[in-house]
N, C-alpha and C positions, 0 to 999 in steps of 0.2 A: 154533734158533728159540725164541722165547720167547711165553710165553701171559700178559695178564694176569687176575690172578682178588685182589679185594678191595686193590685197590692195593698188591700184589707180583707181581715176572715168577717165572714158573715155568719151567723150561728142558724144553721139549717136541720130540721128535723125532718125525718122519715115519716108520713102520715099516712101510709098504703091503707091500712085496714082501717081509719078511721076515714079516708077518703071514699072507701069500699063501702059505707054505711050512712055517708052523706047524702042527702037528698041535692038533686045538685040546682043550685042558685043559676036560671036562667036569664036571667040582667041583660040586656043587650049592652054589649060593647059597640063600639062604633064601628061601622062597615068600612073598611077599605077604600073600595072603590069612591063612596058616595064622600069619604074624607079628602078627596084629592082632587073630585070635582068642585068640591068648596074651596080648596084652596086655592084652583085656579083663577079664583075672583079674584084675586090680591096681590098686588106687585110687591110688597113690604113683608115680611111673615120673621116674627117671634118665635121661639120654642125656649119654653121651660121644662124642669124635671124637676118634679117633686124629691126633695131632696132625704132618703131614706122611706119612699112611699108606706110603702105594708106597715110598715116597722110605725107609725104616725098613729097607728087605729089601735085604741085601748079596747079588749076584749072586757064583755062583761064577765064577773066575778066566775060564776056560776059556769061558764064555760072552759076556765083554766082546766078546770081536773081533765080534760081530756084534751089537751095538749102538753101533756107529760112528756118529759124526753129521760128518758134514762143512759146515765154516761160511767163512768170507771169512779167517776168523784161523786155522784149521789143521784138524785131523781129531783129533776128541775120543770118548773112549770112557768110555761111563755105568758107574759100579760100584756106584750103587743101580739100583733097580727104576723105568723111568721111564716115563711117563706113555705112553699110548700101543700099548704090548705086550700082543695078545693073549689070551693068557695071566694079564695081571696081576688084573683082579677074583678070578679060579678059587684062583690062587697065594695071593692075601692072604688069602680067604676061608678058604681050609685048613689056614693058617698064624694066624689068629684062631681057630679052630675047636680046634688043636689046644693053644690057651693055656686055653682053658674048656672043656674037657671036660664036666667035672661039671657044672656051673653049667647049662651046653645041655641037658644030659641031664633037671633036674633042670625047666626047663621056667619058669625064671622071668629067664632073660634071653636078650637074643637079639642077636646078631650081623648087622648086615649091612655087608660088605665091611669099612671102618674106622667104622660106629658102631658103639656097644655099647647098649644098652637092656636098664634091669633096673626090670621091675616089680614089685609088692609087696601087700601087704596082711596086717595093719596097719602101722602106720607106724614101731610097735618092731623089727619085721620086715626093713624097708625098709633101718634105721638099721644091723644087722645084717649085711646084704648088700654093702651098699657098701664097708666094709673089706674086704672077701674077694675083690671083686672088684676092687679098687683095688691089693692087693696083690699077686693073679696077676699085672696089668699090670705091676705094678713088677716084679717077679722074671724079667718076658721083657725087662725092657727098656725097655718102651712108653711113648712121650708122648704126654702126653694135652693138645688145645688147651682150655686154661679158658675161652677166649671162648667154645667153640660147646659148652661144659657147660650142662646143667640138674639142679642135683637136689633132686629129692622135691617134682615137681610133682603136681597131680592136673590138669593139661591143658598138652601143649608142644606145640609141632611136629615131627614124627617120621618121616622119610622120604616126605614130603611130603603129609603128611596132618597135624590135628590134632584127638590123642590126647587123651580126656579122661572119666571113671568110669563104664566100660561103655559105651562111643560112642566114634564114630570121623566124623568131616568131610574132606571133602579140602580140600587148602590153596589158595585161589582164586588165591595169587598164584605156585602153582606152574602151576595150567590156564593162567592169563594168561601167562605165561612161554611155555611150550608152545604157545599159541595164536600166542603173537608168533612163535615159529620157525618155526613151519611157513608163515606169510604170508610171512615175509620171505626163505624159503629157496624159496617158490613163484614157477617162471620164467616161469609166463606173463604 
């Protein structure tokens, strides 16, 4: 099955009944609230997107056979991380987490799932951070998509809010978004 998202298909599988048998991976993701109080420390703020996140994680061998997809053209078996599994936010999230240790620790960037967000103050500071953090990602691997980068803004969009020197707005055209699924997904 394929999904489209920004005029390219993604190849999406149905995992209902193996999701049903999953023990489920409680990872903490990073809290909301406590991510935006960290942000408000910093007048400068980056965001990256990991560039094809899930899709990045090679599953071990031995777990293929049960991510089968079966199509019209044969019975295919995923050997990255695909869309759809359970598991995958908790897994990517721990597997970000454990490329930035420091950085997390240290309280001026943040992680959520495949973005990255690093705020700053002053903007010598800012300039500082960005190699170090551009270069963990290079040492694990990571691509980064430059279309959905920002850096060294003092207001972006950020997990669906926009972020900006000590303030925080939610993003209207995310409520609208949300507003439209829920009418359109309501059966009566």
């Amino acid at each position: 099955m394929f999904a489209w998202h920004n005029d390219k298909s993604r190849s999406v599988g149905v995992f209902t009944a193996l999701n049903t048998y999953t023990v489920a991976d409680r990872y903490p993701i990073c809290r909301i609230q406590e991510t935006f109080t960290q942000l408000s420390k910093g007048k400068y703020i980056t965001s990256m997107d990991a560039l094809k996140g899930f899709h990045e994680n090679v599953f071990i061998p031995q777990t293929n056979k049960f991510l089968r997809v079966i199509t019209h053209c044969g019975i295919y078996e995923y050997l990255i991380m695909p869309l759809g599994i359970k598991n995958t936010p908790s897994h990517y999230q721990r597997m970000m987490n454990t490329i930035f240790p420091t950085k997390l620790s240290e309280g001026w960037i943040i992680i959520y799932i495949d973005d990255i967000i690093i705020c700053s103050y002053p903007w010598s500071l800012h300039l500082e951070r960005l190699p170090r953090v551009l270069d963990k990602g290079i040492g694990a691997n990571m691509k980064i998509s430059l279309k959905k980068c920002n850096f060294g803004f003092e207001e972006l969009k950020a997990l669906g809010h926009i972020v900006f020197v000590l303030s925080l707005v939610i993003d209207k055209n995310k409520v609208a978004a949300m507003l439209l699924k829920a009418i359109t997904q309501n059966k009566e």
